[in-house]
N, C-alpha and C positions, 0 to 999 in steps of 0.2 A: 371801670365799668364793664360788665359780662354786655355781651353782644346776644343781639333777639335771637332765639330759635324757634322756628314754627311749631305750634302746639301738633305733640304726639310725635315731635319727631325726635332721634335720638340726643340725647346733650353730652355734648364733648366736655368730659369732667379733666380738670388737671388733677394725673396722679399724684398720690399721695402712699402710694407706699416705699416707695425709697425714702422718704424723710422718717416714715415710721420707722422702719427700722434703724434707720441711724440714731433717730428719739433713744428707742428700744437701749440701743446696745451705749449711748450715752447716759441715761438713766441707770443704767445697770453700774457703770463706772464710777457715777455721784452715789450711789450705795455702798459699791466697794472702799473707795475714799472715805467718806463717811464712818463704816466701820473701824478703818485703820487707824483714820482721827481719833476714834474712841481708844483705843487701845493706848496710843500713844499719849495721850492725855492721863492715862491712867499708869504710863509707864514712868511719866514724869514727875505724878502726884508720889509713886513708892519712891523712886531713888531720893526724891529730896526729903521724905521719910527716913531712907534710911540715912541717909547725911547728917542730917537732925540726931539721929540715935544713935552715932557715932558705931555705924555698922559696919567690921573688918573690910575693906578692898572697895569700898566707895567713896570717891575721893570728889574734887570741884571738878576733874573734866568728864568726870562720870552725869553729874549735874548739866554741864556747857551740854553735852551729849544728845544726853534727854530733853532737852529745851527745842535744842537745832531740829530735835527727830520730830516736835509737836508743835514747830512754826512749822516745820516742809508738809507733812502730811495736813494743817491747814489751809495752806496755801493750794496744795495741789485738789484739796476736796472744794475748796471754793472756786480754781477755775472747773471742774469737770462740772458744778453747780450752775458757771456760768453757761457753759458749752452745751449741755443739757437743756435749759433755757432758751439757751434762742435757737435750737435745731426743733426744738419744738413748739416755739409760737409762728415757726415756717411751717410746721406740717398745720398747727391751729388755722393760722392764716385760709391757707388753703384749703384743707376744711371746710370752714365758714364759706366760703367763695363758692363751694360747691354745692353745699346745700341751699344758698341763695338762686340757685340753677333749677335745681330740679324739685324745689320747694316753692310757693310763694308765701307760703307762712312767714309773717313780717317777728322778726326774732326780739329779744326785748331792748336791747342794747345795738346800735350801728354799727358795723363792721370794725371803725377804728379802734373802739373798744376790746379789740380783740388782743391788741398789745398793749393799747394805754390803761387798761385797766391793773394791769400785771401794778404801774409804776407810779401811777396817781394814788397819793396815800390815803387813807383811809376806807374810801372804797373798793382799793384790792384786797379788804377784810371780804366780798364776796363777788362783784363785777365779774373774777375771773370764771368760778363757778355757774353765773348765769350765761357766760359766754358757752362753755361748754357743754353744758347741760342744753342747751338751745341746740345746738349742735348735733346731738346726740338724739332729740328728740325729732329735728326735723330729717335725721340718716335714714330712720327706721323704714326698710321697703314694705309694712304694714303701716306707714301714716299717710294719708291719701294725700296728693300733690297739690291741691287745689284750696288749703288752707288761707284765711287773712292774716290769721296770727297763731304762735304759740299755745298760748292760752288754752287750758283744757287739755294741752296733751300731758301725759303722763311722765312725770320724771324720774330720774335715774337713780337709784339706789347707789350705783355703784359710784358713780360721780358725787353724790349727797357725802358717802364715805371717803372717795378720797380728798374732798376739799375739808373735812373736817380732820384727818389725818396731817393734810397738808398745813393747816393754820395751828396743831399742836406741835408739828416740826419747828415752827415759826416761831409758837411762844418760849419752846427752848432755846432757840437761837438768841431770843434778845436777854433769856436768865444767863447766859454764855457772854454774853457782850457786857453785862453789869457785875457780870464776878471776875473777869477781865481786869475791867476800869479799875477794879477795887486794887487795895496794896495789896502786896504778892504775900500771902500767907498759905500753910498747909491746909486751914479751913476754904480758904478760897481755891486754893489748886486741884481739893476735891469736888467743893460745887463745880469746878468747872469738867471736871471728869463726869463727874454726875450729869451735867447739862447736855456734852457731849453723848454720854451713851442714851440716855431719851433720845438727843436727837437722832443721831444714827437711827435708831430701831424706828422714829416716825419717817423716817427718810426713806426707810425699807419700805414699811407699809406703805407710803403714800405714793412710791415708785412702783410699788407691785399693783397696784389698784391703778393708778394712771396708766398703766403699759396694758390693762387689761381695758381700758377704756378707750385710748388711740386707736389699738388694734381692732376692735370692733365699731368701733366709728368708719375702719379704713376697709373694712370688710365688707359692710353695709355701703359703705362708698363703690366699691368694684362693680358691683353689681349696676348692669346696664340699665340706664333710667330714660326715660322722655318727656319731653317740655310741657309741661300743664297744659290747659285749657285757655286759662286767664293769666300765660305768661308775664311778669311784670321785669322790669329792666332792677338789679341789684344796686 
């Protein structure tokens, strides 16, 4: 629970840019991973090509090789994914908490929603989006403080793209999990490179669009605000 502050007086926001930037520079590392996953995927689809084509000086621990190299760089792009993740449903978090301060626009979703939406399925097809998008609309020091609701204010383009970037990342991921499952064939080993490099490159997009999103969320957050008129308790 935020505690009352007398209308007009200054409201004591918890920073939020030391999480952004750790967001920031997490995000950037689940891109880089990302990348290298791709490559390695695609490093493993040739050698067992050329294995197949009984290609001079490619032998089975050349195979063993390329496998190890495209479990580890999975493994390492999935936790930087995790890590990424919840340094940034802490800066969300807080966020949200701060905009219930210096806004009384009643947002569309309850504050818990702010992480449960991530992991309740079917609904974090957009829940997450309407979290942040509410967010993003109640930041803006041109939306005036004394709001009921949402509703009516204008939405974000740039949030509208990156949740739609972010849910094509997604769809690659689970074509990547069903050519996985399948037997291990050279046709499947390149779906799976294939899957791989879409996602990577949605990964990009959706991390460069989200880090432009945080940041100007946390921007619009610095900026010195004061408690409505018709304060209400978050």
């Amino acid at each position: 629970m935020a505690s009352p502050t007398p209308a007009g007086r200054p409201v004591a926001l918890t920073p939020v840019g030391s999480l952004a930037t750790a967001s920031t520079a997490l995000i950037g590392l689940a891109c880089a991973t990302a990348l290298f996953n791709a490559w390695s995927d695609w490093n493993r689809y040739t050698v067992v090509d050329d294995y197949l084509a009984s290609e001079p000086g490619v032998g089975l621990s050349d195979l063993v090789n390329a496998d190890n190299v495209s479990l580890t760089t999975g493994v390492a792009n999935l936790f930087s994914y995790v890590a990424a993740g919840v340094v940034f449903l802490c800066w969300l978090w807080r966020a949200r908490a701060n905009a219930e301060l210096f806004n009384t626009a009643k947002h569309r979703l309850s504050r818990g929603w702010t992480t449960g939406g991530w992991i309740c399925p079917v609904v974090n097809l957009w829940y997450p989006r309407f979290v942040v998008d509410d967010v993003w609309r109640t930041s803006r020091p041109d939306v005036p403080n004394d709001l009921q609701s949402v509703q009516g204010l204008p939405h974000s383009p740039l949030v509208r793209m990156w949740w739609f970037a972010w849910l094509a990342r997604w769809a690659t991921s689970v074509w990547f999990l069903v050519e996985s499952g399948r037997p291990t064939t050279l046709a499947s080993l390149q779906n799976m490179a294939f899957a791989s490099t879409l996602g990577a490159v949605f990964t990009c997009v959706a991390g460069v669009l989200v880090v432009l999103v945080l940041r100007q969320i946390t921007e619009w957050q610095s900026i010195p605000r004061t408690a409505p008129d018709n304060w209400r308790r978050a």
